[in-house]
Gaussian input, Z-matrix of N, CA and C with variables (Angstrom, degrees):
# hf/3-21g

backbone

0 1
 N
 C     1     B1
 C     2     B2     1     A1
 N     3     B3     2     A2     1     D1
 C     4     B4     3     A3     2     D2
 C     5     B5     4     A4     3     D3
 N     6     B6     5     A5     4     D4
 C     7     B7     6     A6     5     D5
 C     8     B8     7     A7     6     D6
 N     9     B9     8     A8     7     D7
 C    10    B10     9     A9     8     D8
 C    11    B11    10    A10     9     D9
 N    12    B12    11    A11    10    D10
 C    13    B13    12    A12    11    D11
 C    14    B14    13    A13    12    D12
 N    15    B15    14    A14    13    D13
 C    16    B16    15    A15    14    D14
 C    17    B17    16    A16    15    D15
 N    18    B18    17    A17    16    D16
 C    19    B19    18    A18    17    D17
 C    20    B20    19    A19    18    D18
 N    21    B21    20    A20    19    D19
 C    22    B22    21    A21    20    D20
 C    23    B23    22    A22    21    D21
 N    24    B24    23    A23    22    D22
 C    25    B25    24    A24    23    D23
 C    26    B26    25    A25    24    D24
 N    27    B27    26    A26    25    D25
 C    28    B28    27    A27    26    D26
 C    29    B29    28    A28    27    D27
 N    30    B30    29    A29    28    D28
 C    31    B31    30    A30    29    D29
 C    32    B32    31    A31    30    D30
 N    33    B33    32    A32    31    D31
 C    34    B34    33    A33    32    D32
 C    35    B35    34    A34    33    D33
 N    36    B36    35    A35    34    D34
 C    37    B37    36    A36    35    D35
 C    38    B38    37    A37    36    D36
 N    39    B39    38    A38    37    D37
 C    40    B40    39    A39    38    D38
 C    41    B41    40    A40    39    D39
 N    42    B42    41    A41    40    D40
 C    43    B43    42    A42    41    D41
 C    44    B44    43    A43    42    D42
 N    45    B45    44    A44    43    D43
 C    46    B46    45    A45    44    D44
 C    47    B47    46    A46    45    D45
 N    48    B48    47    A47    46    D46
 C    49    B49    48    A48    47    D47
 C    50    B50    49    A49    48    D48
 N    51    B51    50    A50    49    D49
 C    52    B52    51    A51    50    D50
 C    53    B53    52    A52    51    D51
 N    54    B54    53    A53    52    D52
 C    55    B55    54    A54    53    D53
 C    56    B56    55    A55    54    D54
 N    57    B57    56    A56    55    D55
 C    58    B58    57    A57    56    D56
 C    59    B59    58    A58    57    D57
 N    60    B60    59    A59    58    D58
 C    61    B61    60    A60    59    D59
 C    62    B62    61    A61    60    D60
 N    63    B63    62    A62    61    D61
 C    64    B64    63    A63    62    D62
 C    65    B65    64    A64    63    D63
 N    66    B66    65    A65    64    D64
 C    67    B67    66    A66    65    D65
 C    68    B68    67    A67    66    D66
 N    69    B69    68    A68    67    D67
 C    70    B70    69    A69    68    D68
 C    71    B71    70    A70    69    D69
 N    72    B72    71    A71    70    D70
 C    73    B73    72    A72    71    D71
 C    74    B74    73    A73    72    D72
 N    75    B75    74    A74    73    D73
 C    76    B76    75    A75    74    D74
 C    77    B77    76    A76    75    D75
 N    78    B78    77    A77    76    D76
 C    79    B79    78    A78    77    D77
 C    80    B80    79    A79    78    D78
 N    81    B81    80    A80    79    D79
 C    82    B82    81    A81    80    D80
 C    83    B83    82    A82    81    D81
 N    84    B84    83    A83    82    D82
 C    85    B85    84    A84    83    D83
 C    86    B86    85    A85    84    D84
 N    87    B87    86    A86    85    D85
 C    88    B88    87    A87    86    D86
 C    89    B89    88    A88    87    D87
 N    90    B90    89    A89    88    D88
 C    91    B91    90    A90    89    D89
 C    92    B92    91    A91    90    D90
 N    93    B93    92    A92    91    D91
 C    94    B94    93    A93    92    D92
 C    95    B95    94    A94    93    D93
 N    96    B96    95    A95    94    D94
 C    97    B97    96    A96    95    D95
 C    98    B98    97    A97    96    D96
 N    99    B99    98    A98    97    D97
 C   100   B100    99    A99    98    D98
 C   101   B101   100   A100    99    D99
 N   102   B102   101   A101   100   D100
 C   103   B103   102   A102   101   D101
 C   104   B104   103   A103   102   D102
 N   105   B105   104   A104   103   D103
 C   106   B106   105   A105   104   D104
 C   107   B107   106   A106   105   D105
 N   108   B108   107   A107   106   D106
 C   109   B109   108   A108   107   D107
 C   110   B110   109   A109   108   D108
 N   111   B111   110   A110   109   D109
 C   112   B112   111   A111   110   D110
 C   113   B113   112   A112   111   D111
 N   114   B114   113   A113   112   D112
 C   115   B115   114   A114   113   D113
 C   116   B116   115   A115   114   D114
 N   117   B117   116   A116   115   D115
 C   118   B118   117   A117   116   D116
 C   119   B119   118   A118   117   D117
 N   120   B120   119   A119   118   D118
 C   121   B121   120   A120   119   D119
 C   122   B122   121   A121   120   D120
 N   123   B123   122   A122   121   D121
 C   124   B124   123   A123   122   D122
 C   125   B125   124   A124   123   D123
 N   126   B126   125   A125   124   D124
 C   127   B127   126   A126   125   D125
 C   128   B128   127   A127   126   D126
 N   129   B129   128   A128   127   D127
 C   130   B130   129   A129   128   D128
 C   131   B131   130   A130   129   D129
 N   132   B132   131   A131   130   D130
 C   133   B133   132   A132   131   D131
 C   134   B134   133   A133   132   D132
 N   135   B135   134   A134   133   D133
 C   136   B136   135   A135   134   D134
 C   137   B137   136   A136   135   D135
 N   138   B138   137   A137   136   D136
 C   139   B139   138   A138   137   D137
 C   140   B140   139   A139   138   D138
 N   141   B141   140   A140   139   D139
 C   142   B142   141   A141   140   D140
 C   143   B143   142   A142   141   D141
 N   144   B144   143   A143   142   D142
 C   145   B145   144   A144   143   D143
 C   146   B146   145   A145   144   D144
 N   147   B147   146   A146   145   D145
 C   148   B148   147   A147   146   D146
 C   149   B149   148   A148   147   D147
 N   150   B150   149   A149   148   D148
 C   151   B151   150   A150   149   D149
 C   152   B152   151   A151   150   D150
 N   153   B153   152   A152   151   D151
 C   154   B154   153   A153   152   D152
 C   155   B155   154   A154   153   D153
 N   156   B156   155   A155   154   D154
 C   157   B157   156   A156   155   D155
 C   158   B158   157   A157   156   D156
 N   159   B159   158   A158   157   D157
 C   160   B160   159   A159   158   D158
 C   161   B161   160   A160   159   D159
 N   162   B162   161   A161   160   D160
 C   163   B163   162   A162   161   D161
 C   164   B164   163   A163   162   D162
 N   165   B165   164   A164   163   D163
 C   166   B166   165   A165   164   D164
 C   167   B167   166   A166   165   D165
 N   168   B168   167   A167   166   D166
 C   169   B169   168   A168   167   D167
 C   170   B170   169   A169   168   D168
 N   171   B171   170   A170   169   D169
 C   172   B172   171   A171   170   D170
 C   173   B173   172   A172   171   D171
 N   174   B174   173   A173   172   D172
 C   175   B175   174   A174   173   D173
 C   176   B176   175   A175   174   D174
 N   177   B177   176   A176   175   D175
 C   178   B178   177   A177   176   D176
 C   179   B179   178   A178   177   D177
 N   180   B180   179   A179   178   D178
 C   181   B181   180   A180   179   D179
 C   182   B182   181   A181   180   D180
 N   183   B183   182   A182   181   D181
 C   184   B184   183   A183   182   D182
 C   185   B185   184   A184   183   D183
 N   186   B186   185   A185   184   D184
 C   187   B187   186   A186   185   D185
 C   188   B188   187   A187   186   D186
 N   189   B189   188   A188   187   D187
 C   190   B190   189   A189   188   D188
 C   191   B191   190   A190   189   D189
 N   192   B192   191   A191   190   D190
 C   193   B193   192   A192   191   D191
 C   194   B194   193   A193   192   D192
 N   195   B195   194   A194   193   D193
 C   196   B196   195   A195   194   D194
 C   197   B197   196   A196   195   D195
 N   198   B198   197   A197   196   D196
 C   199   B199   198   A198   197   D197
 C   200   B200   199   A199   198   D198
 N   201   B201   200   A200   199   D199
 C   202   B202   201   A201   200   D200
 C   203   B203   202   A202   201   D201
 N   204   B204   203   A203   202   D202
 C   205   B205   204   A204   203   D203
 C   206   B206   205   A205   204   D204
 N   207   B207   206   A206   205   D205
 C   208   B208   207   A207   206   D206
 C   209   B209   208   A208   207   D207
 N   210   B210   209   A209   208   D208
 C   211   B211   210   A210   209   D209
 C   212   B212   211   A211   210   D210
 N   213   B213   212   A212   211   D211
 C   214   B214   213   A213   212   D212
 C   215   B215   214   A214   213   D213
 N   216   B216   215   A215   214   D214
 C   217   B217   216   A216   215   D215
 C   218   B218   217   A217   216   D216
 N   219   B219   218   A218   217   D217
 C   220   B220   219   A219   218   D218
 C   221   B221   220   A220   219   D219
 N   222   B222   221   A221   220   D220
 C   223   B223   222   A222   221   D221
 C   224   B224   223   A223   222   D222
 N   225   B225   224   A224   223   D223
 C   226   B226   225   A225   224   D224
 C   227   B227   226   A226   225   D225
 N   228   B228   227   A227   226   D226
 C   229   B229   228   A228   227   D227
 C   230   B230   229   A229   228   D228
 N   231   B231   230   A230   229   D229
 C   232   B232   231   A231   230   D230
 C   233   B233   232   A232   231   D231
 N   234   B234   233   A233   232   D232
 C   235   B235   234   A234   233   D233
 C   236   B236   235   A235   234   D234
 N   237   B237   236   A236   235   D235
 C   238   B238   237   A237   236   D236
 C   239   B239   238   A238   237   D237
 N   240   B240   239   A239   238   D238
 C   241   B241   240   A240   239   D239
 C   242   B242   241   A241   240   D240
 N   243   B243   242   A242   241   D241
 C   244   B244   243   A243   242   D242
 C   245   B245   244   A244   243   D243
 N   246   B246   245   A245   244   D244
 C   247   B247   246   A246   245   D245
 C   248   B248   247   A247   246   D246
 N   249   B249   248   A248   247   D247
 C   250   B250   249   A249   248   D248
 C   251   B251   250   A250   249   D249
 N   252   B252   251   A251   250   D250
 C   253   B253   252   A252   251   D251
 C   254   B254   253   A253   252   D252
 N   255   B255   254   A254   253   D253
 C   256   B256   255   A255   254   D254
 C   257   B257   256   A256   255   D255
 N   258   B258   257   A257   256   D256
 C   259   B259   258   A258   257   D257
 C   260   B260   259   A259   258   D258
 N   261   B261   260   A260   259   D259
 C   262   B262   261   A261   260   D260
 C   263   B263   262   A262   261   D261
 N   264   B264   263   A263   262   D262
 C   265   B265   264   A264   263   D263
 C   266   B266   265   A265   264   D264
 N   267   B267   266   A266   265   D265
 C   268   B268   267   A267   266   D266
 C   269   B269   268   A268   267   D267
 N   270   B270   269   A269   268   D268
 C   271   B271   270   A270   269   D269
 C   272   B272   271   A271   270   D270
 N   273   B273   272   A272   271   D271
 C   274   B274   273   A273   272   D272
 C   275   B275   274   A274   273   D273
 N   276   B276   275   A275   274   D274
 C   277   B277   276   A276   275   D275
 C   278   B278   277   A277   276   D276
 N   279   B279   278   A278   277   D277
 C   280   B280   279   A279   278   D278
 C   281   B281   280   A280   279   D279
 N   282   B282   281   A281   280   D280
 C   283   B283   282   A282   281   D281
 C   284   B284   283   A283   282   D282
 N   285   B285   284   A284   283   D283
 C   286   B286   285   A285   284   D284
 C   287   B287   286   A286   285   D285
 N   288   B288   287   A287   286   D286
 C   289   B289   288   A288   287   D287
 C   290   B290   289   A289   288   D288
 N   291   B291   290   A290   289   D289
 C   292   B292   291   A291   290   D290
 C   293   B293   292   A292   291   D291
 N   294   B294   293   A293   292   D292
 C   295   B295   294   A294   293   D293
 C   296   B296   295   A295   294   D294
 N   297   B297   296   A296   295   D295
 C   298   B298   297   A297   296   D296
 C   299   B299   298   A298   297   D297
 N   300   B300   299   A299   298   D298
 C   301   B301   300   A300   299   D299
 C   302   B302   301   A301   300   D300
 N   303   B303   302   A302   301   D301
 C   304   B304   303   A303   302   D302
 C   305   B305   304   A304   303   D303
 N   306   B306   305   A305   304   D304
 C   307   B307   306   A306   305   D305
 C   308   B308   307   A307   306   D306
 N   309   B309   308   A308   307   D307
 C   310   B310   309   A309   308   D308
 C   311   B311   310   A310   309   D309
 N   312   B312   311   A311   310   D310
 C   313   B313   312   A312   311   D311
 C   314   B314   313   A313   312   D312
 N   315   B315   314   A314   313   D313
 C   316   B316   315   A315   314   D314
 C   317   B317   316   A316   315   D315
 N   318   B318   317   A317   316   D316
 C   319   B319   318   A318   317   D317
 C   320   B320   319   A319   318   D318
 N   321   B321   320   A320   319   D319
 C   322   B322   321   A321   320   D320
 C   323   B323   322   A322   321   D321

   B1=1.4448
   B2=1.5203
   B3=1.3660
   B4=1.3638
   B5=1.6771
   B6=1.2245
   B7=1.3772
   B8=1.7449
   B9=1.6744
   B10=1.1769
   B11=1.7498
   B12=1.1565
   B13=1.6922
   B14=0.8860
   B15=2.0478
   B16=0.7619
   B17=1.4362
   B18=1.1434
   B19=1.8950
   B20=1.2316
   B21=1.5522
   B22=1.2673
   B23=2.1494
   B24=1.2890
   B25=1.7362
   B26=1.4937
   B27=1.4865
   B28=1.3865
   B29=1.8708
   B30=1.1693
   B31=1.6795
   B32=2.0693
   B33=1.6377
   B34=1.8509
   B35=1.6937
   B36=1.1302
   B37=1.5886
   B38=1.1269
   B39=1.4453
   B40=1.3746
   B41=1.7133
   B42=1.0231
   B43=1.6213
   B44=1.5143
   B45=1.2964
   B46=1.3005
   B47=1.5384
   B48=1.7048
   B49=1.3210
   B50=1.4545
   B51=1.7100
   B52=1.5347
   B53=1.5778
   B54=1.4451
   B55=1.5208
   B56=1.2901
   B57=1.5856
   B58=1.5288
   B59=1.2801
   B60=1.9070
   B61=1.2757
   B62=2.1418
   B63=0.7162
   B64=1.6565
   B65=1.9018
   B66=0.9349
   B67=1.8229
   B68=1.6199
   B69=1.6930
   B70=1.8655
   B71=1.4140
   B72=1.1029
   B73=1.6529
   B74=1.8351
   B75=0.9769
   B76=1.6575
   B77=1.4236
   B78=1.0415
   B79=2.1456
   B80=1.5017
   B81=1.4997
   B82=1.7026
   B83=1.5435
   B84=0.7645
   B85=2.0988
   B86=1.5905
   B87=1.6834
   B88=1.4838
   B89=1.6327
   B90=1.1512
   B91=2.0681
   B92=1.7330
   B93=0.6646
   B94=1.3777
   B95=1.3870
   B96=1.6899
   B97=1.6281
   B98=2.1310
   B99=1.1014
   B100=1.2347
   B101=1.9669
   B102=0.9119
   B103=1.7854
   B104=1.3582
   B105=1.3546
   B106=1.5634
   B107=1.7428
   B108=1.2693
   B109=1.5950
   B110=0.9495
   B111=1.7266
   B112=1.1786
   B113=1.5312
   B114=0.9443
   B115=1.3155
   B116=1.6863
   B117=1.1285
   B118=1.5243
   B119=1.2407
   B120=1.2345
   B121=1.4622
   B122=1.9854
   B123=1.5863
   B124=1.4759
   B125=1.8396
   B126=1.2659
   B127=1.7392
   B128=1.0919
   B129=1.5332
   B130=1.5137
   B131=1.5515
   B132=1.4813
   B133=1.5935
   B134=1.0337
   B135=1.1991
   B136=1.2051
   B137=1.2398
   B138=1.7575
   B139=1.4780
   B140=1.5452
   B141=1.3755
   B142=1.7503
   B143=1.6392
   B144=0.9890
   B145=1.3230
   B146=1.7253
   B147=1.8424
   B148=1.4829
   B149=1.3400
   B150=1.2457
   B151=1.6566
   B152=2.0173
   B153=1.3949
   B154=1.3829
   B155=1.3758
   B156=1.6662
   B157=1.2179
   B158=2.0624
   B159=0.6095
   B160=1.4011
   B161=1.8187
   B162=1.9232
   B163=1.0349
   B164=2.0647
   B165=1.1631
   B166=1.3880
   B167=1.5265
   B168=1.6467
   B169=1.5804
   B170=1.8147
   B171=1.4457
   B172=1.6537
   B173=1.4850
   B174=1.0349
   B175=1.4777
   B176=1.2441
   B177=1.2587
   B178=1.6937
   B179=1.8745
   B180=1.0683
   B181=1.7769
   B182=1.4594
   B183=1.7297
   B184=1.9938
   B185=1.5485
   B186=1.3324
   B187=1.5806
   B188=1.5983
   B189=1.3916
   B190=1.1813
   B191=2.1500
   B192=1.7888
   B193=1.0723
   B194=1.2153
   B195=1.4037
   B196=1.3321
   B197=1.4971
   B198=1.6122
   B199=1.4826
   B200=1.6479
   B201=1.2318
   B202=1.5953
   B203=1.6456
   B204=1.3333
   B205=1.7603
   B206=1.3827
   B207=1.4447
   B208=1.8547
   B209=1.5464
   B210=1.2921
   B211=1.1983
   B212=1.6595
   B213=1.6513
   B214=1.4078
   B215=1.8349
   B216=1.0938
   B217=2.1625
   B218=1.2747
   B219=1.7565
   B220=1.7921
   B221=1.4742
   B222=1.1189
   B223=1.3313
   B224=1.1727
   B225=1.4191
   B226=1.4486
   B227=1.3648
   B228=1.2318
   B229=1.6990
   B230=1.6015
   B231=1.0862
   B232=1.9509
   B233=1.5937
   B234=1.3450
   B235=1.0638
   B236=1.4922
   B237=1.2644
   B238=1.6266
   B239=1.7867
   B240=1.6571
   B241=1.3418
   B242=1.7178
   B243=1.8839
   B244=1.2927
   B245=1.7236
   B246=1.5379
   B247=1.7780
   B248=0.8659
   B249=1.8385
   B250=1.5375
   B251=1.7267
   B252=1.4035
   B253=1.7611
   B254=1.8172
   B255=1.1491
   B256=1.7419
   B257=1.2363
   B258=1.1567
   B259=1.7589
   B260=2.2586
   B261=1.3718
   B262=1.7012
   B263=1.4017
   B264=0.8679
   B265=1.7471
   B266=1.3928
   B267=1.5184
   B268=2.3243
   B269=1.6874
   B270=1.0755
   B271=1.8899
   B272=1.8608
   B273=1.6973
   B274=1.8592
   B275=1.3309
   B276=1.5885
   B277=1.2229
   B278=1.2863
   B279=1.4680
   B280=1.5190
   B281=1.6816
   B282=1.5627
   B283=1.7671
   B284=1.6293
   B285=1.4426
   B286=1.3940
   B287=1.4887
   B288=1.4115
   B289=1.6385
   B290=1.2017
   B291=1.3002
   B292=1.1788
   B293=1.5759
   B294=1.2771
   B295=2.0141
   B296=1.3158
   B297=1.6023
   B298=1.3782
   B299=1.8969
   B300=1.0665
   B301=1.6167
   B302=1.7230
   B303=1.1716
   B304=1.8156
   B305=1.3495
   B306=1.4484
   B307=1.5165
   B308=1.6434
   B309=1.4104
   B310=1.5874
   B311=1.5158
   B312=1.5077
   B313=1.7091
   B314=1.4568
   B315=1.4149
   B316=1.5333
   B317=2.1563
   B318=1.3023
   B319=1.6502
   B320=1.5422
   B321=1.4681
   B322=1.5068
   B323=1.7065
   A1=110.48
   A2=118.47
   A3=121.75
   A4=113.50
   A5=108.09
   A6=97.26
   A7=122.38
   A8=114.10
   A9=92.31
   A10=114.68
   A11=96.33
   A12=88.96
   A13=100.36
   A14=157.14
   A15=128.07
   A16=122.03
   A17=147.31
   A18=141.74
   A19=100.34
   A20=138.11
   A21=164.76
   A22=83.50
   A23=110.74
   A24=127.73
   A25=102.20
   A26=114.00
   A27=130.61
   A28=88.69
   A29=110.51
   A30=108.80
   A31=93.10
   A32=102.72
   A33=80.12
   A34=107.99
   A35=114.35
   A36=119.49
   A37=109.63
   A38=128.40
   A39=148.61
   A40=103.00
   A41=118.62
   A42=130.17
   A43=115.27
   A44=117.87
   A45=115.74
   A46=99.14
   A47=121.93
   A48=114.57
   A49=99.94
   A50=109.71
   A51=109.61
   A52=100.39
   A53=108.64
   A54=127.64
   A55=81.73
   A56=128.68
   A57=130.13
   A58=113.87
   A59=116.15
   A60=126.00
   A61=91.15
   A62=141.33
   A63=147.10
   A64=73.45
   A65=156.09
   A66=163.99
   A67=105.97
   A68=98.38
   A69=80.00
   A70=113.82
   A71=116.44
   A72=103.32
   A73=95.47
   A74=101.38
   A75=112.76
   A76=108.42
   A77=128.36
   A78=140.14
   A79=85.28
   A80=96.24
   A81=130.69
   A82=107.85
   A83=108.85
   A84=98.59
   A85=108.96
   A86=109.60
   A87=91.31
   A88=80.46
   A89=87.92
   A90=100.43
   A91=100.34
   A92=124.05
   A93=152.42
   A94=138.32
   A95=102.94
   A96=97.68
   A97=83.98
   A98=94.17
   A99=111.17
   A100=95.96
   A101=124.44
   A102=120.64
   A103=112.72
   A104=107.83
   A105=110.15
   A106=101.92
   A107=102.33
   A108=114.07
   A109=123.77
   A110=139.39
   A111=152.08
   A112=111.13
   A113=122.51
   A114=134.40
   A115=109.55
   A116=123.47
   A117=132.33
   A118=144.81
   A119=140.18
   A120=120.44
   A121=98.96
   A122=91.04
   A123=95.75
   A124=99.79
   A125=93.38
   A126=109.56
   A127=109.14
   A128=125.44
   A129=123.65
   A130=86.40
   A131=105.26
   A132=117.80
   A133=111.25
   A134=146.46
   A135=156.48
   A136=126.21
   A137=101.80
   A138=115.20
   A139=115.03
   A140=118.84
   A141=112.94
   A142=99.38
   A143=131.38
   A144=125.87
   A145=123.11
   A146=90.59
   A147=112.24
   A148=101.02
   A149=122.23
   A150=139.79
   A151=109.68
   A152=104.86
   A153=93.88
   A154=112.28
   A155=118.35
   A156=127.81
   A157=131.51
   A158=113.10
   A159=106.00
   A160=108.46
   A161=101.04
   A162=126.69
   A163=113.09
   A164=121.89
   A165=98.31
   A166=105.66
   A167=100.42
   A168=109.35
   A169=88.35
   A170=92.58
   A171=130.63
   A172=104.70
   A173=124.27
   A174=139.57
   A175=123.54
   A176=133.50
   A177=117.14
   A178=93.27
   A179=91.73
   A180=120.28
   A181=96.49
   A182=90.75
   A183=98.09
   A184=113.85
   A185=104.84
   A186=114.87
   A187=99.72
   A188=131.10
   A189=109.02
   A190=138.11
   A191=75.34
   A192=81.54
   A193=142.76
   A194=114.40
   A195=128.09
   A196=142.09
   A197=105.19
   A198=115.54
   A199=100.32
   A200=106.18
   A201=102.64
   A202=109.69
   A203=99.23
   A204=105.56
   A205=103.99
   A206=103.41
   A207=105.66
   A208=111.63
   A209=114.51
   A210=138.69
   A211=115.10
   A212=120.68
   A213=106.29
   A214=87.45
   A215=89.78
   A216=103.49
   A217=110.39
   A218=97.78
   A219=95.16
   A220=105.51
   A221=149.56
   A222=163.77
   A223=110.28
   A224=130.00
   A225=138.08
   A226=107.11
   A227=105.90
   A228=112.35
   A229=116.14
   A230=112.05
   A231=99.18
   A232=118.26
   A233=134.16
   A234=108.89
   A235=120.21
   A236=106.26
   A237=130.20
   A238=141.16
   A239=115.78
   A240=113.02
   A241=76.70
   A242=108.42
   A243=119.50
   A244=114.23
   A245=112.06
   A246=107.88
   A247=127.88
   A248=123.71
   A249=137.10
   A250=112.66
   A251=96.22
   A252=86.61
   A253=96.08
   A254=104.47
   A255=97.04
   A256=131.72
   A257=116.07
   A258=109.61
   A259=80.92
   A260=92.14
   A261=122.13
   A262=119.81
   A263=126.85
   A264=149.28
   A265=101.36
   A266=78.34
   A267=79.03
   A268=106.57
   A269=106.25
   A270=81.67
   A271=125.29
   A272=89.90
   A273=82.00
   A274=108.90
   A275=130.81
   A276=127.88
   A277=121.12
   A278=132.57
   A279=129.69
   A280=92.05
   A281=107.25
   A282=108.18
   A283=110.28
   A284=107.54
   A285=104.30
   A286=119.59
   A287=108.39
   A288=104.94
   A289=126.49
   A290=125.77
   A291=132.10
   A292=107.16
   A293=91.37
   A294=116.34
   A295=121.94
   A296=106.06
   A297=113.87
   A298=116.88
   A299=89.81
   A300=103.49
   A301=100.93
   A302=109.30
   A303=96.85
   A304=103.71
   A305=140.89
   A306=149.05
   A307=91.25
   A308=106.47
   A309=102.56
   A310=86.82
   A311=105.17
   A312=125.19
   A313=101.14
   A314=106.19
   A315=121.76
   A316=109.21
   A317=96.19
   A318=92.06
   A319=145.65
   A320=95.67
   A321=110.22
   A322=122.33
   D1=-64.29
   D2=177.38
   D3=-62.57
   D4=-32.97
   D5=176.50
   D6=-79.44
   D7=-19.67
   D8=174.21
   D9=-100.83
   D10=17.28
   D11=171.26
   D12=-113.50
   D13=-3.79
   D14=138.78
   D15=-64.00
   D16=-30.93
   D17=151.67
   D18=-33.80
   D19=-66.54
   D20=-122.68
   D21=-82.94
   D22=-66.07
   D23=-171.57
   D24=-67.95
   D25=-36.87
   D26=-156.45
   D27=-77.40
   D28=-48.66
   D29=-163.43
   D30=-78.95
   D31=-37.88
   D32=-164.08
   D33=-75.39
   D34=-24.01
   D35=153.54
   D36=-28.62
   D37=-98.40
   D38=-171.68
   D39=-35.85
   D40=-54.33
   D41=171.05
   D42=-46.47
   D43=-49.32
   D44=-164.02
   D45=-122.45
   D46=49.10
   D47=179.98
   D48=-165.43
   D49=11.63
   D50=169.74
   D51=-103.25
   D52=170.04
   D53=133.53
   D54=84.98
   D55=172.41
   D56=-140.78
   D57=-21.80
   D58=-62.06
   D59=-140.09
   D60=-62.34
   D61=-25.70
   D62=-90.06
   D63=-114.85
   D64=-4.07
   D65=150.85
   D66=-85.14
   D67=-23.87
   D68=171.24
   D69=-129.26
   D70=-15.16
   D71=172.24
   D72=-148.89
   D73=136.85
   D74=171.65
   D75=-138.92
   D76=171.95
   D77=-160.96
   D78=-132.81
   D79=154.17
   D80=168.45
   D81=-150.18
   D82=135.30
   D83=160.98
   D84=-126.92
   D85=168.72
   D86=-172.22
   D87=-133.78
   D88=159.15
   D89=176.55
   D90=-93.13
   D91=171.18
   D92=168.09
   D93=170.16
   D94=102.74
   D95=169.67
   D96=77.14
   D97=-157.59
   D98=-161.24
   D99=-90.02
   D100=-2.91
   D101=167.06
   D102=-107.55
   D103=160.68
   D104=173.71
   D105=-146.32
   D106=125.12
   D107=178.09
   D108=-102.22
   D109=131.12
   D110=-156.53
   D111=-103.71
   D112=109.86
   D113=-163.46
   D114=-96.36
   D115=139.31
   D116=147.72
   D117=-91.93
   D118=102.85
   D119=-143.34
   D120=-131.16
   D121=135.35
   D122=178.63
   D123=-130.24
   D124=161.56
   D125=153.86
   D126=-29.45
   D127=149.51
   D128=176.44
   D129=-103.35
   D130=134.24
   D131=151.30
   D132=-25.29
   D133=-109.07
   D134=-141.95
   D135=-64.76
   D136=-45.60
   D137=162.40
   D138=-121.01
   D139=102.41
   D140=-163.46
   D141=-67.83
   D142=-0.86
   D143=-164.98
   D144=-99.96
   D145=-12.36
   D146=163.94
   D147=-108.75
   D148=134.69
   D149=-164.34
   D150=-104.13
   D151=108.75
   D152=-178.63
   D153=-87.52
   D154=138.33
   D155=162.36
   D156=-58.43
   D157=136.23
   D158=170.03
   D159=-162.55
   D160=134.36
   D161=-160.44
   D162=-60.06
   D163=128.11
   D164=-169.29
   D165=-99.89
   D166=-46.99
   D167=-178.22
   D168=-159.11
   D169=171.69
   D170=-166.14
   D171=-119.10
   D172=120.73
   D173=152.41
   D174=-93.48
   D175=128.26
   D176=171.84
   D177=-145.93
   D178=129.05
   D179=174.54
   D180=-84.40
   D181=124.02
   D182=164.87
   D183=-115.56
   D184=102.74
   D185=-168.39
   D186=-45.32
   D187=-30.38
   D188=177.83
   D189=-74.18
   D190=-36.27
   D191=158.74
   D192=-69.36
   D193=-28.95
   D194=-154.65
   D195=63.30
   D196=39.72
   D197=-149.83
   D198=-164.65
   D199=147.03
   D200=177.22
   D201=-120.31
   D202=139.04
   D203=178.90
   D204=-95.82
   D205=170.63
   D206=-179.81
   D207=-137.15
   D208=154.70
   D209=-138.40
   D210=-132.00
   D211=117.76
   D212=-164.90
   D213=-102.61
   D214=177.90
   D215=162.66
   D216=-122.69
   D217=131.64
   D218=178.44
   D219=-97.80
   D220=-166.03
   D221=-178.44
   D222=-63.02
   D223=-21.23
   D224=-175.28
   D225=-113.20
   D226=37.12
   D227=-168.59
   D228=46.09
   D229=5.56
   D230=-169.41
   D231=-76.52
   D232=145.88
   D233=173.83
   D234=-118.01
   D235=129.09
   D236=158.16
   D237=-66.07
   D238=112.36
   D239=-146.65
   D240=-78.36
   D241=133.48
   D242=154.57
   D243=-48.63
   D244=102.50
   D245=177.34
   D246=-87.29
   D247=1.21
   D248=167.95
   D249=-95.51
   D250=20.70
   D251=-178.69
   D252=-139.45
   D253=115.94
   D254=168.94
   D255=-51.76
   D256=152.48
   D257=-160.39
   D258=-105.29
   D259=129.51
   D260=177.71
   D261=-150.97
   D262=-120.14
   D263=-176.16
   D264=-84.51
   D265=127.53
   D266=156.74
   D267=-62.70
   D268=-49.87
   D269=-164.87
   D270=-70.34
   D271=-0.83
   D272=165.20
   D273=-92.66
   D274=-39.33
   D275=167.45
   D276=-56.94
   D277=-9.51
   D278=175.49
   D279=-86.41
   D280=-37.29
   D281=179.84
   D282=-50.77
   D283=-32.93
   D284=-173.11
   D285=-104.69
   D286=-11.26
   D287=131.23
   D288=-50.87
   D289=-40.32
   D290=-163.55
   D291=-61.66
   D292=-64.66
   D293=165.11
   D294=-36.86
   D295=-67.19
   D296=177.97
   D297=65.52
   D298=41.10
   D299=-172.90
   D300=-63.20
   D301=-28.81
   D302=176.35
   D303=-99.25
   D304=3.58
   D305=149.40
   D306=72.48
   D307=75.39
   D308=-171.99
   D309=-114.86
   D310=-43.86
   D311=-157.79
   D312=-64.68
   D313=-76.84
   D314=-157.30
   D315=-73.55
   D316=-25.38
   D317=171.08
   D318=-72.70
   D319=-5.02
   D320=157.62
   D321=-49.20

């Protein structure tokens, strides 16, 4: 479990944080415990040389199930389980990050 969603975070990182954009926005995610959060990271305003974080989406693995659900952020930092996307695999739910068909992720 932990090992293929870190490959799984490790490859859409690397994918979507090379080649031009890669001086203004690059991805990290961090594991914790049984979730792993997808991070966005830009230049800091003020000082471009300190890089601000910001949350993209939420993963959390249910050992019983065997499947991970996903997780948007509202404005008050809280997070909300996406209810139009089935909870399965990290790499279809990173696909539907990717997508963003309910435009929760990418419209910040």
């Amino acid at each position: 479990m932990r090992e293929d969603a870190e490959t799984a975070l490790t490859e859409f990182c690397k994918q979507h944080s090379s080649g031009t954009v890669s001086d203004q926005l690059r991805y990290k995610y961090e594991l914790v415990a049984s979730a792993a959060i997808l991070l966005a990271e830009r230049p800091g305003f003020m000082n471009p040389a300190e890089w601000a974080s910001v949350p993209v989406a939420k993963f959390r693995y249910s050992e019983a199930r065997g499947s991970w659900s996903l997780y948007w952020s509202d404005s008050n930092a809280r997070w909300h389980r996406l209810s139009n996307v089935p909870a399965g695999s990290i790499r279809s739910l990173l696909q539907a990050v990717e997508t963003d068909a309910a435009g929760v992720f990418w419209g910040k």
